[in-house]
VEXRODREN-720512 format. One line per 8 residues: number of its first residue (from 1); for each residue x negated, y, z negated of C-alpha. Coordinates in steps of 0.25 Angstrom, whole numbers, plus 5000, padded with zeros to 4 digits. Each point is the difference from the previous one (the first is absolute). Example, Ala and Ser with C-alpha at 12.3 -4.5 7.8 and 13.67 -1.06 7.14 Angstrom:
1) 4951 4982 4969; 4994 5014 5002
This chain:
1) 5159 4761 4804; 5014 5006 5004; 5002 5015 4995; 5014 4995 4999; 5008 5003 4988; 5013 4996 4994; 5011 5011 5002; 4993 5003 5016
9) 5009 5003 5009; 4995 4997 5014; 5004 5000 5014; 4996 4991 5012; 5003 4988 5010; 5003 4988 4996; 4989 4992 5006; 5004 4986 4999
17) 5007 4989 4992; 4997 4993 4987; 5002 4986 4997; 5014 5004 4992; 5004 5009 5011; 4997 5012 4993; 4994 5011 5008; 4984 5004 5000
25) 4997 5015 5002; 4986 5001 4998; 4993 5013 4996; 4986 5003 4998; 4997 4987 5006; 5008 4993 4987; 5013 4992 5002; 5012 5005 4994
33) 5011 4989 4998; 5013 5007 5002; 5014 4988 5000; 5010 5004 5010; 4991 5010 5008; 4999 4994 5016; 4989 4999 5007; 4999 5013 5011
41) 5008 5009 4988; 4996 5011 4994; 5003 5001 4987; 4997 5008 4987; 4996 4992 4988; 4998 5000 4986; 4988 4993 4994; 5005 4991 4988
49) 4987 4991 4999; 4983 5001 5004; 4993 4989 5001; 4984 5001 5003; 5003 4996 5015; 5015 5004 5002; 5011 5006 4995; 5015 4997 4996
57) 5012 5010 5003; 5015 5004 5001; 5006 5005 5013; 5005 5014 5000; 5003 5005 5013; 5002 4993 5013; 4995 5013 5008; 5000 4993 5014
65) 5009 4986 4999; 4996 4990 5009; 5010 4995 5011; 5002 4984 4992; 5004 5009 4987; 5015 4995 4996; 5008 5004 4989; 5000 4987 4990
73) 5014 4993 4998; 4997 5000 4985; 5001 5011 4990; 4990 4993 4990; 4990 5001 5011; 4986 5006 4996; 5005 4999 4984; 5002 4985 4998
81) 4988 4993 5002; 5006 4988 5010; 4999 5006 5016; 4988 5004 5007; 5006 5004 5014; 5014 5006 5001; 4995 5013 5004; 4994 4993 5013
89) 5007 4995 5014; 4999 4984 5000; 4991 5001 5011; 4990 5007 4992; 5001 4992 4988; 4998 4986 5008; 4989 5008 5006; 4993 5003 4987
97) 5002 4985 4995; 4993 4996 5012; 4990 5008 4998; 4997 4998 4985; 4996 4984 5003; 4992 5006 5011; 4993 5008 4992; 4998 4990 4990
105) 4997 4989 5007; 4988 5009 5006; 4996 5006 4988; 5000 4987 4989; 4998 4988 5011; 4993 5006 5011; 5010 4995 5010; 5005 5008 5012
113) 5013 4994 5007; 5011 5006 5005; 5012 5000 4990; 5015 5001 5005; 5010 5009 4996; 5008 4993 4987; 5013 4993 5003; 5012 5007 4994
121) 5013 4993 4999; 5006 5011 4991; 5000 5013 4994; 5009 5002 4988; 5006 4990 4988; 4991 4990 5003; 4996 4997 4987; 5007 4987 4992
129) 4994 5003 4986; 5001 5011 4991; 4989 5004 4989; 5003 5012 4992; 4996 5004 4985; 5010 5007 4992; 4998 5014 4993; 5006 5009 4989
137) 5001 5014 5001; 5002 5004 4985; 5002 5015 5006; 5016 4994 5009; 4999 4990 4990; 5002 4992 5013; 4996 4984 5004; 4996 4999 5014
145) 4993 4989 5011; 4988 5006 5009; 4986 4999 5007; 4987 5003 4993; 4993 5013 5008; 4988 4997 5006; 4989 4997 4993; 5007 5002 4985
153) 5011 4994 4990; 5010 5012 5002; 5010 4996 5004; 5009 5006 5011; 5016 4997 4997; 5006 4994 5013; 5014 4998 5004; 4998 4992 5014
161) 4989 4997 5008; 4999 5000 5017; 4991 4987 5002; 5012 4992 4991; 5014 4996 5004; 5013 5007 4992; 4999 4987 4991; 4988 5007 4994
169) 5006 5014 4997; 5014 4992 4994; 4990 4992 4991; 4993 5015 4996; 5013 5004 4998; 5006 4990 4992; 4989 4998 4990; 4996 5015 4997
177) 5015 5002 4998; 5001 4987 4989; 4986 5004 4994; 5005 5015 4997; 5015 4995 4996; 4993 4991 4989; 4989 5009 4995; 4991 4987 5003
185) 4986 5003 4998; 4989 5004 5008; 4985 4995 4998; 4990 5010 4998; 4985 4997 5004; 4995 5012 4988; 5006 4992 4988; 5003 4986 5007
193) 5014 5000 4996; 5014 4999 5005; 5006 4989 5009; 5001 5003 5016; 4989 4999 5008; 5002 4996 5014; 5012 4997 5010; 4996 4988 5010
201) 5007 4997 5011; 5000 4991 5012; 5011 5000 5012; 5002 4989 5009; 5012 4991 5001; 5004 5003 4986; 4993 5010 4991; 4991 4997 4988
209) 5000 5009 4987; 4988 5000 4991; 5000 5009 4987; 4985 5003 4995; 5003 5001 4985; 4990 5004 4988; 5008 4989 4991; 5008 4988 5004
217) 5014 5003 5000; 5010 5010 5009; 5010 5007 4994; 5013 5002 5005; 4997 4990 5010; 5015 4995 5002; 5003 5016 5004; 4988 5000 5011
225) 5006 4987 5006; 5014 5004 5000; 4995 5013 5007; 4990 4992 5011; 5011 4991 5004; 5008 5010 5005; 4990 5007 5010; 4992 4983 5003
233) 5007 4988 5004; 4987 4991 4996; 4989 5005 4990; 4991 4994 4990; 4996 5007 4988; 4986 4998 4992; 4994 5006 4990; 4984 5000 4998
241) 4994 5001 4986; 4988 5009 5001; 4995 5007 4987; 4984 5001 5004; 4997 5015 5004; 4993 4996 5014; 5003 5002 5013; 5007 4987 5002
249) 5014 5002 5004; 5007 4984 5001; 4995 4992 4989; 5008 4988 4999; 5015 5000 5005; 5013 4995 4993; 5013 4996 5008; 5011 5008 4991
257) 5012 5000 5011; 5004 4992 5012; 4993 4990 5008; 4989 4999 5008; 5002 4997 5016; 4993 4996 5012; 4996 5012 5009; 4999 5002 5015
265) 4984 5002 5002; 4999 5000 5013; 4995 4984 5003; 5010 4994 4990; 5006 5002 4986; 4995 5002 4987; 5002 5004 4986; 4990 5014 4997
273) 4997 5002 4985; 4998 5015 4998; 4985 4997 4998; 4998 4993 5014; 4994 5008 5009; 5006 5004 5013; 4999 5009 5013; 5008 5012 4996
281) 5004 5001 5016; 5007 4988 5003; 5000 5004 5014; 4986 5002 5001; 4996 4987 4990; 5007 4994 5012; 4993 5004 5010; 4987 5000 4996
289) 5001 4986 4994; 5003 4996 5013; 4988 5007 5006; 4992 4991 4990; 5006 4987 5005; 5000 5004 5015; 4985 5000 4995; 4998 4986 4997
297) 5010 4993 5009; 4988 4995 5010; 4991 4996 4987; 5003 4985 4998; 4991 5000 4987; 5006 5001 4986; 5001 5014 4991; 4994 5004 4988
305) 5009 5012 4995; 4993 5008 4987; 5007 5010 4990; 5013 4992 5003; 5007 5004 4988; 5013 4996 4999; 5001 4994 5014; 5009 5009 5007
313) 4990 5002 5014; 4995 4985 4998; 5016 4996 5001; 4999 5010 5013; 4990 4995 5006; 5002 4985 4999; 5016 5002 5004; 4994 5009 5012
321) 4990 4988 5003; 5006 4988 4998; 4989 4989 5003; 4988 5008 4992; 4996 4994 4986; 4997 5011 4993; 4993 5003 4985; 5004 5011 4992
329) 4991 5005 4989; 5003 5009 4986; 4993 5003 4988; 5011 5002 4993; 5009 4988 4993; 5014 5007 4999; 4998 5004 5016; 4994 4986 5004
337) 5014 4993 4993; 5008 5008 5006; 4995 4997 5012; 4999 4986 4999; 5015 5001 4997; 5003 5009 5013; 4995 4989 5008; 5006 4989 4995
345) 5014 5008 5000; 4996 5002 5017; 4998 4987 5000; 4987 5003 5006; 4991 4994 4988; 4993 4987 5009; 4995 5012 5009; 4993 5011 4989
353) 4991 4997 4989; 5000 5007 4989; 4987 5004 4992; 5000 5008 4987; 4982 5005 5002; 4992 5011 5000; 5000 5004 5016; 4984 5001 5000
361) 5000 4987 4993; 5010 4992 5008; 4992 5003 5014; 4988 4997 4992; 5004 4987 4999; 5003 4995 5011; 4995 4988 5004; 4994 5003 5013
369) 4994 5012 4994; 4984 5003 5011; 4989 5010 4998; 5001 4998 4985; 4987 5004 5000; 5003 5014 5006; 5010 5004 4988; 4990 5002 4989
377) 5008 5013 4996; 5012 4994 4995; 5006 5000 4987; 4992 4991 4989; 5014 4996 4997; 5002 4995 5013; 4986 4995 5004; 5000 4991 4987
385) 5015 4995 5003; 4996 4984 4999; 5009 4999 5012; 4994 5011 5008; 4987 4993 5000; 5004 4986 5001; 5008 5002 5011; 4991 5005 5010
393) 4999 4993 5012; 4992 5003 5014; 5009 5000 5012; 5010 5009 5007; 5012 5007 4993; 5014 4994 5001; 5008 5007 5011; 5008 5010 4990
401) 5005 5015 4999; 4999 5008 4991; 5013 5009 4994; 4997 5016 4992; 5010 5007 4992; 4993 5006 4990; 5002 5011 4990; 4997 5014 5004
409) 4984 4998 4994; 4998 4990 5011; 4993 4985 4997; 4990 4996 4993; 4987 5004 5006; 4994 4984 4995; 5013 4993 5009; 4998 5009 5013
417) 4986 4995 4999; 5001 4984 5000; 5012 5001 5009; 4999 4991 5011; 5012 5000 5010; 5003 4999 5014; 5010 5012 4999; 5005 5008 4988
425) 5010 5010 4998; 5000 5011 4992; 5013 5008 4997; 4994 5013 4992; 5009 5013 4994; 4986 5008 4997; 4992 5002 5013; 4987 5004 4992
433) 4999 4986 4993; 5005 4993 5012; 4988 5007 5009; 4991 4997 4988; 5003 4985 5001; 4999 4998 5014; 4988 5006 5000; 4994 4987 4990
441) 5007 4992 5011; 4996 5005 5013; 4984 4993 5000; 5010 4987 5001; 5012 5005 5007; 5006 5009 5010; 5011 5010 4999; 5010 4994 5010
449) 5012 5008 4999; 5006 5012 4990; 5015 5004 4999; 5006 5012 4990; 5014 4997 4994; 5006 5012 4995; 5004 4993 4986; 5002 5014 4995
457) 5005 5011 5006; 5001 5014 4996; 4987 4997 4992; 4985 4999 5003; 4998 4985 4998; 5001 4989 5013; 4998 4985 5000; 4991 4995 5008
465) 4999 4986 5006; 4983 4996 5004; 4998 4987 5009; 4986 4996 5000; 4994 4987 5008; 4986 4993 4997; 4990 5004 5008
């Protein structure tokens, strides 16, 4: 038990780095979890939180900065809750990215490779999409658009932020100035009223504007439009209905201005609705897609690609290889139409299959599908399937890939299991699930190749791109 309490003020060396790029000073043998403190620092800090085996605190003093400390571009730096890393040198920060799906590899999969330093193609407004709630002060009586502080609901009033373009601070602009002229109402999360919720935004040939709204109308509309056509040349405006008190920001979405347009995603053109998810680094997207075909250019078999959603890296890897058959696979039916309408739009629908399934339920079904007797932990819902156990056959699996991009909680533990591939895949934006899972994989596969793309600069989080072969 810590003698730690809150309100200490201690001193020490910052021993080491967490997962968050936060700082670790350890004292009485307990870890205190200090953000912005840098390894080989010392510091004085203020304990905000004790655990039973570590502690939380707030940095205080940088008695001894350490040679990689740099002074942050942003003045909301340490206040608003989206940067992790501008008070460190870029060397350092791919440095602790490297080392954190190191760490994590070793300590949730028990796997020790080598892991390369993460491929940066920018620093600064790299960002195509915006996300921002709006707040009320009733004290300035002022509307403004800002970030959530780490780890709360307060939120901190922005007027630009470094990791988007000008277009981005213009938009801030523009709204907070039409909200405040027009008194229009802000929605609070106490009494569940008012009308603003979120500004959503996405940048890339033409800009999409989406209007979270507690109701389903936006007054003084005619005003806003007048006001963003001066500053864009092409936008779309939307406005999203959602009067449930969750966490869910984009509900669904209603075209209320302009037109919808292809845009330039790299591989081809596409329309993007502003609930379609995309790479918010174009540059880095790129890249890494790329590194995933360069993966699978020798593999003459077909591909299996799971948690497709809308399509958008099924269409990226299919254009980058243009004699693969690939099958895309999403559990949920708005997605899976859209993606079937992406295809055909690219003309590339005789090539990609689209299936609407369970992921866990789709592999298990498979009509090649060996060692049933081996899977006796499955789901009953999967082992009762009448076409799971019908469809068994002896024999050797097809020749086929296999194609990861799943959400931040990884895959589903029952799919990594029956998967029977000759090379699989796996983009990952958490390292501690993607260390988990490859661990369920490795009594079948090896871990071939790993590359870091630094998807996110300025903050703690890194992409990770994991080939692994059959053994």
């Amino acid at each position: 038990m810590t003698d730690l309490i809150v309100g200490d003020i201690i001193e020490g060396i910052v021993a080491d780095f967490g997962s968050d790029g936060e700082g670790i000073v350890k004292f009485g043998g307990i870890p205190v979890f200090v953000p912005y403190a840098i390894k080989g620092e010392k510091v004085r800090v203020r304990v905000n939180y004790v655990k039973k085996d570590c502690a939380f605190g707030e940095l205080v003093e940088v008695i001894n900065p350490s040679e990689d400390r740099t002074k942050p571009l942003c003045p909301y730096f340490g206040e608003c809750g989206g940067c992790d890393m501008q008070h460190m040198s870029t060397p350092l920060q791919l440095s602790c990215k490297r080392d954190c799906v190191k760490v994590a590899l070793k300590k949730f999969g028990n796997i020790d490779i080598e892991v390369p330093v993460p491929v940066r193609l920018n620093n600064w407004e790299y960002r195509n999409k915006l996300s921002l709630p709006f707040a009320y002060n009733s004290r300035s009586r002022r509307i403004s658009l800002g970030f959530y502080q780490k780890k709360s609901h307060r939120v901190v009033p922005i007027k630009y932020c470094p990791l988007h373009g000008q277009w981005a601070a213009d938009l801030i602009k523009i709204v907070t100035e039409w909200a405040n002229e027009f008194a229009v109402s802000v929605y609070s999360e106490d009494t569940k009223r008012g009308l603003l919720r979120h500004l959503v935004a996405r940048k890339l040939d033409a800009m999409s504007v989406t209007f979270v709204i507690n109701g389903n109308r936006l007054p003084h509309c005619e005003e806003l439009i007048r006001r963003l056509k001066l500053r864009f040349e092409k936008f779309t405006l939307y406005i999203s209905e959602n009067t449930k008190a969750d966490n869910v920001i984009l509900r669904d979405v209603k075209l209320i201005y302009g037109r919808e347009e292809k845009q330039n995603l790299g591989q081809f053109y596409a329309k993007v609705s502003p609930k379609s998810f995309l790479q918010v680094n174009s540059d880095v997207r790129d890249a890494l897609y790329d590194e995933a075909a360069k993966a699978l250019c020798d593999f003459d078999g077909d591909i299996i690609e799971l948690y497709s959603g809308v399509g958008l890296l099924t269409a990226q890897i299919a254009r980058r290889l243009p004699n693969a058959s690939v099958t895309a696979v999403e559990i949920e039916k708005s997605s899976h139409s859209d993606a079937i309408e992406l295809m055909s739009s690219l003309g590339i629908s005789d090539r990609v299959e689209n299936i609407c399934d369970d992921a866990a339920h789709f592999l298990a079904n498979l009509p090649e599908r060996k060692n049933a007797d081996k899977l006796d932990d499955l789901d009953e819902s999967i082992r009762n399937s009448p076409y799971y156990l019908g469809n068994i056959i002896d024999g050797q699996p097809s020749e086929r890939a296999l194609i990861l991009d799943p959400p931040r909680k990884g895959c589903d533990g029952n799919l990594l299991r029956i998967a029977d591939f000759e090379r699989i895949v796996y983009i990952s934006c958490n390292p501690q699930t993607l260390a988990r899972d490859l661990k369920i994989l490795s009594d079948k596969y090896e871990l071939a190749d790993i590359k870091l793309f630094d998807m996110f600069p300025q903050t703690a989080n890194v992409e990770t791109l994991a080939v692994l072969k059959r053994k």
